[in-house]
N, C-alpha and C positions, 0 to 999 in steps of 0.2 A: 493543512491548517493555516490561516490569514494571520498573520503576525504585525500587521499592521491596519490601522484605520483607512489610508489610502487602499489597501490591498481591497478593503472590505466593500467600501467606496466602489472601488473598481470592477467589483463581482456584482452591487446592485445596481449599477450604471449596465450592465452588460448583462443582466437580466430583464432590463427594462427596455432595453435595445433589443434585444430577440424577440422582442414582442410586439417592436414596433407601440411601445407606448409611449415615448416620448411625445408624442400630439398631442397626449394626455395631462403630461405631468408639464402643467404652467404651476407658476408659483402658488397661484391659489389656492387651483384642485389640490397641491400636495398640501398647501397649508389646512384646507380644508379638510383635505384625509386625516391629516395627524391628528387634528381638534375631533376627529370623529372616533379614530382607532383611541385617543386617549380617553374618552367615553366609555369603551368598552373595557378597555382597561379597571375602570375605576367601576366598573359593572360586577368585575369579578369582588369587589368588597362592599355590593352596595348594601347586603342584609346580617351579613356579621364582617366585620374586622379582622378577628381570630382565625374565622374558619373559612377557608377558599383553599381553590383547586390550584396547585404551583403549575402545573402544565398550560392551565387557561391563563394566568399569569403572565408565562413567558411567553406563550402566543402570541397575544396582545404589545405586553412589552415592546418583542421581536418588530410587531407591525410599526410602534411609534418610531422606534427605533430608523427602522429602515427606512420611512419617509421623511423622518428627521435629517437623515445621511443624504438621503435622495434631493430633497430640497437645496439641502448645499451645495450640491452636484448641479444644481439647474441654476442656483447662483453664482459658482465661482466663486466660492467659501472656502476656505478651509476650518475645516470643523476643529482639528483642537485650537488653530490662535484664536476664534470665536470664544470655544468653553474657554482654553486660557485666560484671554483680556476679559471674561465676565466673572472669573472668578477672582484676580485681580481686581475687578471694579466692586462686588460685595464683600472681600478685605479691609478697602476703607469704607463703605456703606457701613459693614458689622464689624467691627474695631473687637478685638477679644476681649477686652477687660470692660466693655457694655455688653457683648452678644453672647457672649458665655452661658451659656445654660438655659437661655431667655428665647421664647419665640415671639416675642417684639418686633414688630416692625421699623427699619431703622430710622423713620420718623417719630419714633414714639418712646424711643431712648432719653 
């Protein structure tokens, strides 16, 4: 079991290598994959909300996920200071005592 994000990191860099698809994966294409795989994603809730399949769910999820990871692997990112410093950055964008309970956009506070 992967006990860390690098580890994880490290397991779809080296699936992605045994396939020789790095040729594949420029930034775009994966940019372009995730904007695709998150489609299908949101495919799985497009006629009820309530009622969908958790399996097709995580599928999907799984996909975004993995070229989301992939991507920063062909950048030279690291993925948590990324989420870190953006989570840091909508701290003061949504200040708690405006963004509390509100889906306001923090222009509109």
């Amino acid at each position: 079991m992967m006990d860390s994000l690098e580890e994880l990191k490290a397991e779809i860099d080296a699936f992605a290598l045994e396939r020789d698809w790095g040729q594949f994966h420029t930034p775009a294409n994966l940019a372009k994959s995730i904007a695709i795989e998150s489609c299908e994603l949101l495919e799985c809730f497009q006629w009820n909300e309530d009622e969908y399949l958790l399996d097709d769910v995580k599928e999907e999820l799984a996909d975004v996920i993995n070229y989301c990871i992939r991507l920063a692997s062909v950048l030279d990112l690291d993925v948590r200071k990324i989420v870190l410093d953006k989570v840091e950055k909508n701290r003061i964008k949504y200040p708690v005592d405006k963004a509390k309970g509100s889906s306001k956009k923090y222009d509109r506070f």
